[in-house]
C-alpha positions in Angstrom: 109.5 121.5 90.7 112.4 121.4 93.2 114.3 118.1 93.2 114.0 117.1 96.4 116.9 114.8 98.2 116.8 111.7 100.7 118.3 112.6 104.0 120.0 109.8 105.7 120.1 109.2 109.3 121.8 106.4 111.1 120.4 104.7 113.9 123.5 104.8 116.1 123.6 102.9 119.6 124.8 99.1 120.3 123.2 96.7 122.6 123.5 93.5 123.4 120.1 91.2 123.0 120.7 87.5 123.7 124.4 87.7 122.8 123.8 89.4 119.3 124.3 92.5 118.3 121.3 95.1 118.2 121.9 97.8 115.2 119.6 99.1 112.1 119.9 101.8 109.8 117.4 103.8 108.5 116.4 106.2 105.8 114.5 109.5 106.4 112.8 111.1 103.8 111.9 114.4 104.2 109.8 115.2 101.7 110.6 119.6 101.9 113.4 120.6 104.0 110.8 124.1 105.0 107.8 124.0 107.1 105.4 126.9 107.5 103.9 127.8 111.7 101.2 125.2 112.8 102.3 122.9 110.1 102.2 119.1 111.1 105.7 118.4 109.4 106.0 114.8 111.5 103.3 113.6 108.4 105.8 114.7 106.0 108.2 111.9 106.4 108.7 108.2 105.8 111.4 105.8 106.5 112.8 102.4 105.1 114.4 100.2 108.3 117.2 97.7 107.7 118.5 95.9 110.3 122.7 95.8 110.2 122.6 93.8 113.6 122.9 90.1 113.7 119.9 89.4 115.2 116.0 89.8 114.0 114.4 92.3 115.5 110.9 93.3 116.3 108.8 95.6 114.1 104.5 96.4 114.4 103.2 95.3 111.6 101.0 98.1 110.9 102.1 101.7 110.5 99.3 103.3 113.4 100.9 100.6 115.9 104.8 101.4 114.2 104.1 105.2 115.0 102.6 104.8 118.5 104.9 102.1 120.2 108.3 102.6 118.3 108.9 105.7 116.8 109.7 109.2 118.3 110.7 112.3 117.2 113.0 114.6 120.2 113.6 117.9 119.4 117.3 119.0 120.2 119.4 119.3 123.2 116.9 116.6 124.3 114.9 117.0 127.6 113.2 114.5 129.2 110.6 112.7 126.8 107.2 111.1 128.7 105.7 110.2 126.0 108.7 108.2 124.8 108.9 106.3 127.8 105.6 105.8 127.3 105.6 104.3 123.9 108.6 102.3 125.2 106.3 100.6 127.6 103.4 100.4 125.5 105.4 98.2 122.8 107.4 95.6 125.6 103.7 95.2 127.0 101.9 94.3 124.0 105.2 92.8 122.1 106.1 90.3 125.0 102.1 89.5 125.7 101.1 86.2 124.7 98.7 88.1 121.8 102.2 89.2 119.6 99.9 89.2 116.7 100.8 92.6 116.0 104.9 92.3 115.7 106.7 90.5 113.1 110.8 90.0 113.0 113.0 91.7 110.5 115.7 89.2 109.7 119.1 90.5 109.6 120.5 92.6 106.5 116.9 93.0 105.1 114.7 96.0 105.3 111.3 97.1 106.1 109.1 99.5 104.3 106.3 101.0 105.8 103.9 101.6 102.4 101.0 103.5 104.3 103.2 106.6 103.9 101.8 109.1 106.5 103.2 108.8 109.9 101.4 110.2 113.4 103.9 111.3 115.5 102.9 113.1 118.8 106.0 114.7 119.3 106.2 118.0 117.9 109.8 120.3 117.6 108.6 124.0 118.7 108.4 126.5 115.6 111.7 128.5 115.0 113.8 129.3 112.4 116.0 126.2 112.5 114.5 123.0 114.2 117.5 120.2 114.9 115.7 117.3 116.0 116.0 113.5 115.8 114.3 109.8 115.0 113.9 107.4 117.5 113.2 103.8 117.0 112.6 101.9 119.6 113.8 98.0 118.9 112.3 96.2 122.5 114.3 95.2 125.5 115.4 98.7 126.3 116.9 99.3 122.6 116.5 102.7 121.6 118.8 103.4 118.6 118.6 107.7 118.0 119.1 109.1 114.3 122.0 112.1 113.6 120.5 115.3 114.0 118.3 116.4 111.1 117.5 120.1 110.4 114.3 121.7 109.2 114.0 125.4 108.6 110.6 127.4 110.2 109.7 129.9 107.5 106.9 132.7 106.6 105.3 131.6 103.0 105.3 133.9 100.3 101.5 133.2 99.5 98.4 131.5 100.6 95.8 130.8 97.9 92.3 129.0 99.1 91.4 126.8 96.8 88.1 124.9 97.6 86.5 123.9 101.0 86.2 120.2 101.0 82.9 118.3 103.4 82.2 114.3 104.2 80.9 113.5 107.2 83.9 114.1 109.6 83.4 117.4 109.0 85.4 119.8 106.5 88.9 121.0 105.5 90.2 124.2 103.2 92.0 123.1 100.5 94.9 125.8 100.0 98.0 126.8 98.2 101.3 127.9 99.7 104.3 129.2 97.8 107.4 129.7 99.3 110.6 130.7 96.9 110.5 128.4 94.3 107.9 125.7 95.7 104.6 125.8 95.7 102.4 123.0 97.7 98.9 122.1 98.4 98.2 121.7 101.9 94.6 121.1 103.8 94.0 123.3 106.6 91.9 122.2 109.4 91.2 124.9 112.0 94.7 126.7 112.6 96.6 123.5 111.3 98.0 122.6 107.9 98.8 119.4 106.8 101.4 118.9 103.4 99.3 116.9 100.5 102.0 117.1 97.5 104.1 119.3 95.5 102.4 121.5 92.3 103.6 123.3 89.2 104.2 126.9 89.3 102.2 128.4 87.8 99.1 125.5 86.9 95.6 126.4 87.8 94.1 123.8 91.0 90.1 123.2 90.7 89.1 120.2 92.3 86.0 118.5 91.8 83.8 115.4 93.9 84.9 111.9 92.6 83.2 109.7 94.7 80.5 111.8 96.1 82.0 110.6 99.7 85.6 110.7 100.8 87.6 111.4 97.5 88.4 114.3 95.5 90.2 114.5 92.3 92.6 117.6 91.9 93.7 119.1 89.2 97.3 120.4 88.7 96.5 122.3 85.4 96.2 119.0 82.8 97.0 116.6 85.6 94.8 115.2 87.7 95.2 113.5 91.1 93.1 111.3 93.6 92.8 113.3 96.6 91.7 111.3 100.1 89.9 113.7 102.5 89.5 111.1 105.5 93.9 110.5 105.2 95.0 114.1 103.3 96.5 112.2 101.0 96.7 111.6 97.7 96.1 107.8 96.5 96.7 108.4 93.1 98.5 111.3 91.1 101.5 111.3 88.3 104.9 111.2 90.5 105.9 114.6 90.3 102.7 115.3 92.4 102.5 112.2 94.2 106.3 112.0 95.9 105.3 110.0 98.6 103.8 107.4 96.6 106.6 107.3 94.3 109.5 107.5 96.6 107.6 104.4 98.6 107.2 102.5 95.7 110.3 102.4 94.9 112.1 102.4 97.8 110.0 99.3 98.1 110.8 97.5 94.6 114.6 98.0 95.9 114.4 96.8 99.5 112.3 93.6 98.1 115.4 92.7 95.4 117.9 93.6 98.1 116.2 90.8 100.3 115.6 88.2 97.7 119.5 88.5 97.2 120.2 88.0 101.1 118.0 85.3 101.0 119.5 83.4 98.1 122.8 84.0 99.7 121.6 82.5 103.1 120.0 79.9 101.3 123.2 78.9 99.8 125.3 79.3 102.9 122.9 76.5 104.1 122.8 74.2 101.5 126.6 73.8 101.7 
């Protein structure tokens, strides 16, 4: 399989918030740097958040909330964004209401991972051969802090390979294969739109075959075999090769959780002198 890199894209933009200093950094992983016409590629991402300023700042606890009040997606040169304002307004309502349940506060110098993995952005960059957009996160108070472009290229597949039709109760998705170049990747289709599941071998035969009799599937990547979600087109368990948002999460994770014990202990000792 093709190794695949991290893009980086800082958060740049300075405001002041109670005297301190508003700033984060974030990490964008793009899981392929291609997407194929009608493909949802916002799902294909996830991020890890630190905050660089010297104040806390204000996260949703849950990724569904995360996606729908703070984060955007603006395809480039920007026009104006509706739905951005909108999700600006949507998280200073419900973050300043007296119900804040749903917000917690990043300290400063430690990071966030969002573990769910899938992200629902609205937004979506028109089809093309290059796509230059950005992230947006929005931080409260007015504070959005924009990402450096990013660049995705629009491309025809190679092949298309249907692989099994999948049923539950909400209804049914196609199971297929697309190879472009030297990647090949199972997607599920659901009318005209395909959504990325994970990366396969080459050349490996895909059955699939009822786990649970309900939701899940398990996949097979020749000897491999995967735990596919129908509900979430995801997978919730696979060998990392296959599962590269689950493994780049993971430990993205393990690393941000050391990185904050150590600011911790260093606060901790600041304090104690």
């Amino acid at each position: 399989m093709k190794k695949m890199n991290v893009i980086i894209a800082t958060l740049i933009g300075v405001a002041p918030l109670l005297f301190a200093e508003t700033n984060a950094l974030i990490e964008v992983k793009l899981f392929k740097d291609w997407v194929i016409k009608e493909e949802e590629f916002s799902l294909n991402l996830n991020i890890a958040i630190k905050n660089t300023g010297t104040a806390p700042v204000l996260l949703a606890k849950k990724l569904v909330h995360f996606s729908s009040w703070q984060l955007a997606m603006r395809s480039l040169p920007p026009k104006p964004d509706n739905k951005r304002d909108e999700r600006r307004g949507n998280a200073d309502r419900v973050a300043f209401s007296k119900d804040s349940d749903y917000f917690f506060e990043l300290p400063p110098e430690e990071t966030h991972i969002y573990e769910e993995r899938k992200f629902l952005i609205d937004e979506q960059v028109p089809f093309s051969e290059e796509m230059r957009f950005t992230i947006s996160v929005y931080f409260g108070n007015g504070v959005w802090l924009d990402s450096e472009p990013m660049t995705l290229n629009g491309v025809v597949p190679d092949s298309e390979e249907h692989v099994a039709t999948l049923t539950n109760v909400n209804g049914s998705r196609d199971l297929v294969v697309i190879t472009y170049k030297n990647e090949r990747w199972l997607y599920t289709k659901l009318g005209g739109y395909y959504f990325a599941v994970c990366p396969l071998s080459l050349t490996n035969k895909i059955r699939v075959e009822p786990h649970d009799g309900k939701r899940l599937h398990k996949i097979w990547d020749g000897d491999k075999s995967m735990i596919y979600e129908l509900g979430q087109s995801m997978l919730t368990e696979g060998p990392d090769e296959n599962n590269v948002f689950g493994k780049w999460t993971r430990e993205r994770k393990q690393r941000a959780e050391a990185d904050n014990a150590e600011v911790r202990r260093k606060k901790a000792e600041v304090q104690a002198q």
